[in-house]
GUMI-813483 format. One record per residue (C-alpha): x, y, z; residue number from 1. Coordinates in nm, 4 decimals. Example, Ala and Ser with C-alpha at 12.3 -4.5 7.8 and 13.67 -1.06 7.14 Angstrom:
         X         Y         Z  mitor
    1.2300   -0.4500    0.7800      1
    1.3670   -0.1060    0.7140      2
***
This chain:
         X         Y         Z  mitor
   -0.6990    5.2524   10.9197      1
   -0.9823    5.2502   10.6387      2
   -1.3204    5.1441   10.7409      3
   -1.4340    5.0198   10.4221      4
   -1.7633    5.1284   10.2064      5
   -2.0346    4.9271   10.1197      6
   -2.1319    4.7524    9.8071      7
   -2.3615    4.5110    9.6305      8
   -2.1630    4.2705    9.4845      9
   -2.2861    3.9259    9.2567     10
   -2.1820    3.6003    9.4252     11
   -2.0073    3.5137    9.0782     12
   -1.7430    3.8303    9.1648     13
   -1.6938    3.6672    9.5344     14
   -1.3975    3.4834    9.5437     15
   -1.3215    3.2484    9.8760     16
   -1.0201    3.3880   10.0797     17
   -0.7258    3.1161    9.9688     18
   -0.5594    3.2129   10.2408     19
   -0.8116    3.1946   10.4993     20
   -0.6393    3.1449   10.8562     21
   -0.9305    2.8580   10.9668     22
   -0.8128    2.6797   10.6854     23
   -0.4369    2.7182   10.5978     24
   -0.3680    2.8102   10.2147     25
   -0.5548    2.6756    9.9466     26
   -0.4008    2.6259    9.6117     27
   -0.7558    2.6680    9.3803     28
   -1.1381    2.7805    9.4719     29
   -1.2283    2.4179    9.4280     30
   -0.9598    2.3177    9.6979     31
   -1.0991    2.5961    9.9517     32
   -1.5006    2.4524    9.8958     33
   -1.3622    2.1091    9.9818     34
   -1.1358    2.2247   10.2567     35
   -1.4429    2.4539   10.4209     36
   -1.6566    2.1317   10.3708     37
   -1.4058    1.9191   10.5669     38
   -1.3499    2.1746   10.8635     39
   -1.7361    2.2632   10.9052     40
   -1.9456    1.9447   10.8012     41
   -2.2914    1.9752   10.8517     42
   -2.2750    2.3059   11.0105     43
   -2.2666    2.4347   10.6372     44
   -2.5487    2.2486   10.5645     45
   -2.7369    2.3951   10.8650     46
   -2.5724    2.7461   10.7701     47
   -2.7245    2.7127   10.3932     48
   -3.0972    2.6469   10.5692     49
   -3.0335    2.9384   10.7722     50
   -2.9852    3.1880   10.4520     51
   -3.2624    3.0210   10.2969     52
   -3.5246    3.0430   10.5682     53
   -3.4520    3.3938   10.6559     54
   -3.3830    3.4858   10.2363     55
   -3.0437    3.6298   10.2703     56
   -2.7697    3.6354   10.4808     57
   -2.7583    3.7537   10.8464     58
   -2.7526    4.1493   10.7736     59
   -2.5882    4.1856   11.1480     60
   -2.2982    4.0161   11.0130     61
   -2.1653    4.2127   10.7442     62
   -1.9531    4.0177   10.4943     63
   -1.5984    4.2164   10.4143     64
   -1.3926    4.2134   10.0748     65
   -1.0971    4.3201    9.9246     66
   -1.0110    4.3919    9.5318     67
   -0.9083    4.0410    9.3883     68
   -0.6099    4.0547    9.1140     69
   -0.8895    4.0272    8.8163     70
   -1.0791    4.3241    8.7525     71
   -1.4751    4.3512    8.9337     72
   -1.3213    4.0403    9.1599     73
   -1.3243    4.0289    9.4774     74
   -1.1869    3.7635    9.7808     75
   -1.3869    3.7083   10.0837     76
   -1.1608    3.8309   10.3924     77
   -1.4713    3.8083   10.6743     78
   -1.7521    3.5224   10.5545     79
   -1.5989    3.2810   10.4002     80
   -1.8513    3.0125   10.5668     81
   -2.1509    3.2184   10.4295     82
   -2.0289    3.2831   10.0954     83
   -1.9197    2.8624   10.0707     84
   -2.3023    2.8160   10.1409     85
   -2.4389    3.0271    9.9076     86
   -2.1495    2.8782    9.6615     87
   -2.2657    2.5318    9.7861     88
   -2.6427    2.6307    9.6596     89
   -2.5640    2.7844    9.3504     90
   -2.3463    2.5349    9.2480     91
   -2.3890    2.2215    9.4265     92
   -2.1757    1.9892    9.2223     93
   -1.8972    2.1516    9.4264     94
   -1.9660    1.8982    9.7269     95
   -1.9722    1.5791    9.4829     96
   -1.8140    1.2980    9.6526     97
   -1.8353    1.5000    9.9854     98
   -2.0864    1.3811   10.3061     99
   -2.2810    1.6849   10.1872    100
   -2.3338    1.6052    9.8223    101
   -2.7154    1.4842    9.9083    102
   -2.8055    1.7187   10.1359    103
   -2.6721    2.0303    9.9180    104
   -2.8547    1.8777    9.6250    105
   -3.1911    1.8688    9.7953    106
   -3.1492    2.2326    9.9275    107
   -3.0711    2.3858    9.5659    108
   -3.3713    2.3107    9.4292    109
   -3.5580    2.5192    9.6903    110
   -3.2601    2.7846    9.6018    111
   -3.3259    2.7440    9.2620    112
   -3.7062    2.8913    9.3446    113
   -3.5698    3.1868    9.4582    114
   -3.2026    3.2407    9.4480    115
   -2.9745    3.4886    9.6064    116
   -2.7274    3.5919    9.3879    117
   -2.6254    3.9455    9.5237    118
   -2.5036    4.0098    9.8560    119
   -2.4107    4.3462   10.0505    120
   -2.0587    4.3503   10.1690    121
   -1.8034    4.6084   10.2971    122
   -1.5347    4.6713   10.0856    123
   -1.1673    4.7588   10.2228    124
   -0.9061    4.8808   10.0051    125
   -0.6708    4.5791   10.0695    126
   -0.6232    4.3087   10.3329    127
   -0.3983    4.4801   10.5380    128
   -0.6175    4.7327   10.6407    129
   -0.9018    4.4717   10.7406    130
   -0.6444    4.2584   10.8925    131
   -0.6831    4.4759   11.2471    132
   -1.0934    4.4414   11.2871    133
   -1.0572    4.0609   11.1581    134
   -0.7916    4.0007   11.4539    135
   -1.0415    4.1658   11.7006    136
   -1.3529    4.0391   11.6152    137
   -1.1737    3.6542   11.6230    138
   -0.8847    3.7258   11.8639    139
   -1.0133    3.9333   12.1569    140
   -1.3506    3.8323   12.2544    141
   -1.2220    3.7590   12.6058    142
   -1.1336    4.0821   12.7075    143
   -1.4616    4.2224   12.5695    144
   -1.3221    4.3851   12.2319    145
   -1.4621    4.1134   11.9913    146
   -1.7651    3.9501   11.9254    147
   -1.8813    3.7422   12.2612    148
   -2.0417    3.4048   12.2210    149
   -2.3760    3.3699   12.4471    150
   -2.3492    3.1339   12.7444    151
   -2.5534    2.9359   12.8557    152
   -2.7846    3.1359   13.0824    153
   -2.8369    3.3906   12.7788    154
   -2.9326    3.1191   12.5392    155
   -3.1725    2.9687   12.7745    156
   -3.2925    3.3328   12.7848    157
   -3.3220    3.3932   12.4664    158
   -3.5167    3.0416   12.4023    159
   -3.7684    3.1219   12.6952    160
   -3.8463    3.4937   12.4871    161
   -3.9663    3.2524   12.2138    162
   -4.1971    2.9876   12.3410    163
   -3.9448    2.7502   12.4223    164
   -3.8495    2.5245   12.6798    165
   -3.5571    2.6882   12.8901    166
   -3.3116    2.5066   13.1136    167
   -3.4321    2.4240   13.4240    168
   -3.1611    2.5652   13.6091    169
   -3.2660    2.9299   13.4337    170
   -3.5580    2.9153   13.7098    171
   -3.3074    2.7778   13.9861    172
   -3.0855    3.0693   13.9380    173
   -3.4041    3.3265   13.8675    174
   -3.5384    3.1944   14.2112    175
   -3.2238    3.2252   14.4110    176
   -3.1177    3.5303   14.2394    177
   -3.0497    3.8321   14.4920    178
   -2.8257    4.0764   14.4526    179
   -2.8091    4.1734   14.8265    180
   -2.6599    3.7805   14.8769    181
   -2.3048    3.7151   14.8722    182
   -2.3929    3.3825   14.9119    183
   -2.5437    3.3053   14.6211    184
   -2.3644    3.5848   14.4040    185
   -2.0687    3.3918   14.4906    186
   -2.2198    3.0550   14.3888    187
   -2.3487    3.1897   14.0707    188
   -2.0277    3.3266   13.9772    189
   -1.8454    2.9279   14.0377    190
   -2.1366    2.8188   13.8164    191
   -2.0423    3.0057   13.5111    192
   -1.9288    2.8179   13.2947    193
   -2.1007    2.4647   13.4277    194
   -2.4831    2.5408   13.3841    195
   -2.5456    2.2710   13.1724    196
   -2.3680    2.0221   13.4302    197
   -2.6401    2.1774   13.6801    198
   -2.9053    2.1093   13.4046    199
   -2.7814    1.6830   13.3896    200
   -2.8839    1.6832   13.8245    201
   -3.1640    1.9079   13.7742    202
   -3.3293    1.6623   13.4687    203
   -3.2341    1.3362   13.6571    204
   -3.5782    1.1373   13.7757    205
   -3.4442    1.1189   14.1447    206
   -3.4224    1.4949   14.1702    207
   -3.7558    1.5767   14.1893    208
   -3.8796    1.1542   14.3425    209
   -3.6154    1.2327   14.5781    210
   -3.5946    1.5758   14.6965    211
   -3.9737    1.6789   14.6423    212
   -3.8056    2.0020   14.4180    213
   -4.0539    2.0468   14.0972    214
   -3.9526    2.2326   13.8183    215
   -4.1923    2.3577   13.5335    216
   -3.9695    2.4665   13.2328    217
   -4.2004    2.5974   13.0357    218
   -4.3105    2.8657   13.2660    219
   -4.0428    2.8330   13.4806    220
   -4.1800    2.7530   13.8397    221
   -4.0203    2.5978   14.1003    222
   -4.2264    2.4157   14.3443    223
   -4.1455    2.2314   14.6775    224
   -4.3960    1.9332   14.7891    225
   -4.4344    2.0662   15.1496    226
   -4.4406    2.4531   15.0764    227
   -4.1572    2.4951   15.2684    228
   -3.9386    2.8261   15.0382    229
   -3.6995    2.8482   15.2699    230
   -3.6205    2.4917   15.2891    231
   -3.6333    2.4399   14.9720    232
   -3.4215    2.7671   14.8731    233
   -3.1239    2.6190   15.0950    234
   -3.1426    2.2659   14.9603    235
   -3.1262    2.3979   14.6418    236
   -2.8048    2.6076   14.7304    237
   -2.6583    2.2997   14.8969    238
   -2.6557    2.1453   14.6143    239
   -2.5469    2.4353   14.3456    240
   -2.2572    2.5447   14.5846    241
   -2.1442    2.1640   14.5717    242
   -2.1191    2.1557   14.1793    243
   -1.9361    2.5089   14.2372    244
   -1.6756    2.3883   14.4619    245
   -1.3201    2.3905   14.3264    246
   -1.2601    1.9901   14.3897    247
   -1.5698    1.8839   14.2715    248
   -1.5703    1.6496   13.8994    249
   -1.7951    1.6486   13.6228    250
   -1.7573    1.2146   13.6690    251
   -1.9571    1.2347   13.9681    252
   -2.2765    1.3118   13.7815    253
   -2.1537    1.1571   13.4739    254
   -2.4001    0.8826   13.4297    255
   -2.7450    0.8108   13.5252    256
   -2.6354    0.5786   13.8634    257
   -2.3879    0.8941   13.9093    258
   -2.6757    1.0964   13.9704    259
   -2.8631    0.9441   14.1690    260
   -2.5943    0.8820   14.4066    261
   -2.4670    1.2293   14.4122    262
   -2.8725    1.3367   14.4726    263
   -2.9171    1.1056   14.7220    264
   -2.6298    1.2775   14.9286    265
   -2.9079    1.5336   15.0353    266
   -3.2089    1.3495   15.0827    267
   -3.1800    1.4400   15.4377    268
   -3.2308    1.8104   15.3134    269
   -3.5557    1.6893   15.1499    270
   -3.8696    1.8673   15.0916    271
   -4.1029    1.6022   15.0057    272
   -4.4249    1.6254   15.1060    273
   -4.7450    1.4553   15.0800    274
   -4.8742    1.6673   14.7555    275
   -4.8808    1.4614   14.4631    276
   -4.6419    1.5610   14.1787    277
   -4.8316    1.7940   13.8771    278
   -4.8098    1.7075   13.4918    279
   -4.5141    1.9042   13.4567    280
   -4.2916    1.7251   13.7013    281
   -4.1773    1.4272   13.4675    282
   -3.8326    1.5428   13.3282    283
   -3.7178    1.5685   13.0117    284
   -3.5153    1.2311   12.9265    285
   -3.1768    1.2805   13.0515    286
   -2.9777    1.0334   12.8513    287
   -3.0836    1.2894   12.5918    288
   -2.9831    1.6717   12.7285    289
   -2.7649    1.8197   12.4750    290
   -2.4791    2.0048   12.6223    291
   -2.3695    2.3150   12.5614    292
   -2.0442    2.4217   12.3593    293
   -1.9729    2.6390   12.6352    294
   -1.9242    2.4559   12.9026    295
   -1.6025    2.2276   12.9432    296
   -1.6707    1.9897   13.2850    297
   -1.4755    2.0869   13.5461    298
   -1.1372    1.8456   13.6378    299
   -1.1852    1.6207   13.3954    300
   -1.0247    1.6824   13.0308    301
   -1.1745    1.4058   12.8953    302
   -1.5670    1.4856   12.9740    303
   -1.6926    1.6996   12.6656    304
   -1.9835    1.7706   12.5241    305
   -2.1975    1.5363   12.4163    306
   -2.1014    1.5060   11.9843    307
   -2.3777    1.6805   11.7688    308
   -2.4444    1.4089   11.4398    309
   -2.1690    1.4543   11.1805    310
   -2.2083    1.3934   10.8139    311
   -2.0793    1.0409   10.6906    312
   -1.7739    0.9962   10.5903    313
   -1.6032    1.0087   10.1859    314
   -1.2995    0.8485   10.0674    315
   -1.0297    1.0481   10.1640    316
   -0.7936    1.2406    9.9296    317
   -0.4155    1.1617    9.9314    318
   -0.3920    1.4736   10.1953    319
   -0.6698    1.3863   10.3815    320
   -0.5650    1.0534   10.4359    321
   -0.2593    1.1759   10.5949    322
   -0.4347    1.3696   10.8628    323
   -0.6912    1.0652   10.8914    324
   -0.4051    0.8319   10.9552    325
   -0.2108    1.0620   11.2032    326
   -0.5476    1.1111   11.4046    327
   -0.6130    0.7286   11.4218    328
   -0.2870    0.6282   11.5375    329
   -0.3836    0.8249   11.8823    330
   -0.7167    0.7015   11.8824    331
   -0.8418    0.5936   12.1928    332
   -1.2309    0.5688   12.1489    333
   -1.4154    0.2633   11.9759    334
   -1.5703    0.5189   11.6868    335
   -1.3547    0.8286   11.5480    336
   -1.4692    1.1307   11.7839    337
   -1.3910    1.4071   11.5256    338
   -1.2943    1.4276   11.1369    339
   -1.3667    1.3077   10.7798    340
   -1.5259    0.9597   10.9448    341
   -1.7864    1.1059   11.1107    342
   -2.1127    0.9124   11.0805    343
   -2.4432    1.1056   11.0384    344
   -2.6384    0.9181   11.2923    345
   -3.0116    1.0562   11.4319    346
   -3.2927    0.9460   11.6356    347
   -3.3447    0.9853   12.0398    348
   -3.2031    0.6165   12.0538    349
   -2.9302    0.5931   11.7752    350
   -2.7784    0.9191   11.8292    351
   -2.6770    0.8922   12.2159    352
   -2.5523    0.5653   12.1071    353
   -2.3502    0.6950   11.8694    354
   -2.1860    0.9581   12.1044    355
   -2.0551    0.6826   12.3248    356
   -1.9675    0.4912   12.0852    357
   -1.7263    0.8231   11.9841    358
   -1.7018    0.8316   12.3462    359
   -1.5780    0.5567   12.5301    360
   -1.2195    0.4569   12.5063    361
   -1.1695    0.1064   12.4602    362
   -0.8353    0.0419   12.7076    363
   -0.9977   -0.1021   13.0212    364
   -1.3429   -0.1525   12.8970    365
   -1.3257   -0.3987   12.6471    366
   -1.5862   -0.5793   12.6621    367
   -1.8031   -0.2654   12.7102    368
   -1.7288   -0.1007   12.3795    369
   -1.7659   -0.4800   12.2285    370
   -2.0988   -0.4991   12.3338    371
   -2.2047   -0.1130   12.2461    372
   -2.0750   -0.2057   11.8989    373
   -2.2661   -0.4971   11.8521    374
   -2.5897   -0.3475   11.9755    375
   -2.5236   -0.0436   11.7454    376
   -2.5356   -0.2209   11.4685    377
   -2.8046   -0.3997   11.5269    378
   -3.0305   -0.1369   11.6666    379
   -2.8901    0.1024   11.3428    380
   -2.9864   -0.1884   11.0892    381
   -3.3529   -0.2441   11.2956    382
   -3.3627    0.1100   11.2371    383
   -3.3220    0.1277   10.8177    384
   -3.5512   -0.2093   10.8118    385
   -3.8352   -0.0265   10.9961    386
   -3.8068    0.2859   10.8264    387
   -3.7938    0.1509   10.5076    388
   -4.0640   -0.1142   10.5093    389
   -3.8373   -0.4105   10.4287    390
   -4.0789   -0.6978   10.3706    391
   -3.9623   -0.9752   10.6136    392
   -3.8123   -1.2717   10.4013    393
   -4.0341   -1.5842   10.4014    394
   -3.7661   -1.8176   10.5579    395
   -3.8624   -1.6148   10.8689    396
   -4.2455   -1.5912   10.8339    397
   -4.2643   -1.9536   10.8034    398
   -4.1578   -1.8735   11.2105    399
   -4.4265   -1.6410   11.2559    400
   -4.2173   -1.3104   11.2562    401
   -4.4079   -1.0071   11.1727    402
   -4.1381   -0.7769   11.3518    403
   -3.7729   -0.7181   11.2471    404
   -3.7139   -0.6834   11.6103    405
   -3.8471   -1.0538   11.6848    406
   -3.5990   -1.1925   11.9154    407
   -3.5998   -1.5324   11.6859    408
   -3.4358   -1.2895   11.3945    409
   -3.1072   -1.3033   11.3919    410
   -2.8779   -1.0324   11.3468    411
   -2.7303   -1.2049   11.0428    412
   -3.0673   -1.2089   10.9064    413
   -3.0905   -0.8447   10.9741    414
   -2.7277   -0.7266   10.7964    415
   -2.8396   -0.9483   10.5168    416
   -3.1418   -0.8171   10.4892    417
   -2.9942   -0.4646   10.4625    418
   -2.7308   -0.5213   10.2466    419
   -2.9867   -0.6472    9.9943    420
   -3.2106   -0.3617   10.0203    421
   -2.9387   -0.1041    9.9967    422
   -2.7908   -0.3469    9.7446    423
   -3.0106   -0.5304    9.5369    424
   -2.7601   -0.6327    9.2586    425
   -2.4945   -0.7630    9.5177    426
   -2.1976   -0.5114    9.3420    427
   -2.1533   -0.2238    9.6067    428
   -1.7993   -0.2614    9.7338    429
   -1.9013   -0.1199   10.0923    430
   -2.1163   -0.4239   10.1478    431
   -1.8464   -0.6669   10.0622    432
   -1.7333   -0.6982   10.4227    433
   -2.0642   -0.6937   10.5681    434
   -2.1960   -0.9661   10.4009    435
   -1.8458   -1.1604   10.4455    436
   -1.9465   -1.1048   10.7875    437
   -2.2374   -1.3109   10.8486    438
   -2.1246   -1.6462   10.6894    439
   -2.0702   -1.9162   10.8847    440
   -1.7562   -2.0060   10.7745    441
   -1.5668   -1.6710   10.7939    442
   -1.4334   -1.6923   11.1350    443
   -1.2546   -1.3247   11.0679    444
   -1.2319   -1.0207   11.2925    445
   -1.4965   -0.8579   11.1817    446
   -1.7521   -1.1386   11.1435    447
   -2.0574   -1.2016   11.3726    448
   -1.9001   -1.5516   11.4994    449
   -1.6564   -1.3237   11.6133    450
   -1.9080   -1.0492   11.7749    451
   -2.0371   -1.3350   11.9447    452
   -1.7775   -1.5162   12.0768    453
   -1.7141   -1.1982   12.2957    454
   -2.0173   -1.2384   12.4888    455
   -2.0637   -1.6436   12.4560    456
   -1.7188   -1.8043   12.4740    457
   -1.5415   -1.7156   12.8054    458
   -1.1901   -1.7924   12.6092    459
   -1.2070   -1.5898   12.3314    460
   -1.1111   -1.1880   12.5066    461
   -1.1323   -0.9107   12.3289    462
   -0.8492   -0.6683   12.3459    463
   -0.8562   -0.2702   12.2234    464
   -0.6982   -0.2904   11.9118    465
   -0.9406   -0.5361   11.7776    466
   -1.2683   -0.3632   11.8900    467
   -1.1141   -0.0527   11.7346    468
   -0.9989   -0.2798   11.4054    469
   -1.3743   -0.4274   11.3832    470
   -1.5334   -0.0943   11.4154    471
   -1.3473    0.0006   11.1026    472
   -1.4529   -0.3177   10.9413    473
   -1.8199   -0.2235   11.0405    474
   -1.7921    0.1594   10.9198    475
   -1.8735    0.1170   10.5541    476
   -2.2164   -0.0637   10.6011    477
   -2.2980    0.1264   10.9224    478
   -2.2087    0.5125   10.6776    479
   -2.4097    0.3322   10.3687    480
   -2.7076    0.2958   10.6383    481
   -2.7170    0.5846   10.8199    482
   -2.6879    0.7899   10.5187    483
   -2.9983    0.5980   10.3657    484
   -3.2145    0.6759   10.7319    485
   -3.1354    1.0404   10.6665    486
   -3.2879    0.9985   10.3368    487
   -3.6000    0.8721   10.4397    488
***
């Protein structure tokens, strides 16, 4: 088996790998760009910022070719993500018509400055003879041949080393940590895997109000109110060996009331005392821990990760369409949770929104994901007003508003108000619905009568179907806005 020699190749004589197993066969270049756009989103756009930062591609990740059929060509078998990105730059009219045609556009003109248009690869004399190292760097990182990911305690770790905040269970375990303790070893080793699930208990308000257990995590202390270590050491693993145990489910500290009432199971382990909290005892806002990749929740399939923002959504190709229709006839959430309709939503309130809204399912809480649908689009279309500097409309001064979020707006007033911004000339097919929306005498579906009626007319019930049906109404306007916030 061959191990290749390097080379420093152009980008023009990189070909993408038509063939490339994380994206089934490609008929054209063009076809693999849009397919590697499709599977990755804004990952590519973050990947592209990466290689521009640092000027060049990760040199610990070599990039491996093989001869192409044209002569001094050469198709990507290892990198195909990299070489997309640098593609992406180069030529950014390759993502027209794709969620990251604006954001690749912006980013080229800072390539432009100073491109990178020659990369260091290792060249193999066909794709049979890199086929063995491909299958073990993608194929066997579980048995410790291939490349391992970091878990959680490593990247908190590695985000201490530079100045940032870590996890506060990173000092939990760094406290308890013993070698000589079964105990514990044994705990730590049920924890692998749910560290961030620890992180949601040890971030909740009542942990600290509650149990009197301070955690600094920027320098990583851990402090108990009446100086009792010992105490404070076994409350702490009462509590880890309890998220360890085999029966116990991610849904008991799922939400905010979850957590207090699974913290308030040890309060008579407490070690409050009458020392006044310090500056560093106010957690981090819960609601807005990210979670990790890593960690599935234990017994409970449907408990991910909280969804990074996704790019907005295009008009789907014939193909596309296909898989978009086969994934929406199984969809159980009010938003899609995963694909081509991904919204690009930001901002510590919009974006946990969003997740539920790609969260909840619909069957059996109606009138939940009703409500979270109206409020998201009127908290998204506060959002654009503000951020844009909409002038408020004198129909509404004449009431002495000076706010958008003046309770005597209405959200009517609000869509309308966006839709003209966004809009000016009235012509935009994507506002078509929305403004069909908010007349009075368009009883429809989708309208705001309708919205309303959910919350104000005890006859009118809502049923899944149609809260999934009116989200789809909504998701034009809602993609049109949120791509215009990311703009701003």
């Amino acid at each position: 088996m061959a191990n290749g020699k390097w080379a420093t190749l152009k980008l023009h004589q990189l070909r993408l790998d038509q063939q490339n197993y994380r994206l089934g066969p490609q008929k054209t270049q063009r076809d693999a760009v849009r397919a590697m756009i499709d599977d990755q989103g804004l990952k590519l756009v973050r990947l592209a910022k990466d290689i521009l930062q640092m000027k060049g591609v990760n040199p610990g990740e070599p990039i491996w070719v093989v001869p192409g059929d044209a002569r001094g060509q050469y198709i990507v078998e290892e990198g195909n993500r990299r070489i997309t990105a640098l593609k992406l730059l180069e030529t950014p009219a390759l993502a027209d018509g794709t969620p990251l045609e604006k954001p690749f556009r912006r980013l080229a003109k800072e390539y432009a400055a100073d491109p990178i248009r020659q990369v260091e690869v290792r060249v193999y004399p066909s794709r049979e003879e890199v086929l063995p190292w491909k299958r073990r760097r993608h194929m066997t990182a579980a048995s410790g041949v291939g490349l391992a990911p970091w878990k959680p305690m490593a990247k908190a770790r590695a985000n201490r080393d530079v100045g940032a905040d870590a996890p506060r269970f990173l000092a939990v375990a760094e406290l308890l940590a013993d070698e000589k303790d079964a105990v514990w070893n044994e705990i730590a080793e049920a924890l692998d895997g749910r560290w961030t699930t620890v992180d949601r208990v040890l971030n909740a308000d009542p942990f600290s109000n509650l149990l009197g257990v301070h955690i600094d995590p920027k320098t990583g202390s851990v402090r108990f109110e009446n100086g009792d270590a010992k105490s404070g050491r076994a409350l702490l693993l009462r509590i880890l060996s309890t998220i360890g145990a085999p029966d116990f489910e991610f849904s008991q500290i799922e939400d905010k009331e979850d957590r207090e009432t699974f913290i308030r199971k040890f309060v008579t382990w407490s070690v409050k005392g009458s020392s006044p909290p310090s500056s560093f005892d106010s957690p981090s806002p819960e609601d807005e821990l990210p979670d990790d990749p890593q960690e599935t929740p234990p017994n409970d399939k449907d408990a991910g990760p909280a969804p990074k923002s996704q790019p907005p959504p295009v008009d789907p190709t014939p193909g596309q369409q296909s898989r978009r229709e086969a994934a929406d006839s199984a969809r159980r959430t009010l938003a899609p949770d995963k694909g081509l309709r991904l919204l690009s939503v930001g901002g510590v309130r919009l974006g946990p929104l969003y997740s539920e809204c790609r969260k909840i399912r619909v069957k059996g809480n109606e009138n939940a994901a009703a409500f979270l649908l109206r409020v998201f689009i009127e908290l998204s279309s506060e959002a654009l007003l503000h951020e844009k500097n909409v002038k408020i409309p004198r129909s509404l001064r004449d009431k002495s508003v000076t706010k958008w979020d003046d309770y005597k707006v209405k959200l009517s007033d609000k869509i309308t108000a966006v839709a003209l911004h966004l809009d000016p000339d009235n012509n935009a097919k994507v506002f078509q619905q929305a403004r069909l929306a908010v007349r009075t005498d368009h009883p429809g579906l989708h309208s705001i009568a309708t919205l309303h009626g959910y919350f104000h007319n005890r006859h009118l019930l809502p049923d899944a179907a149609s809260i999934r049906d009116t989200w789809d109404g909504w998701e034009a306007y809602l993609r049109e806005l949120h791509n215009a916030l990311n703009d701003a």
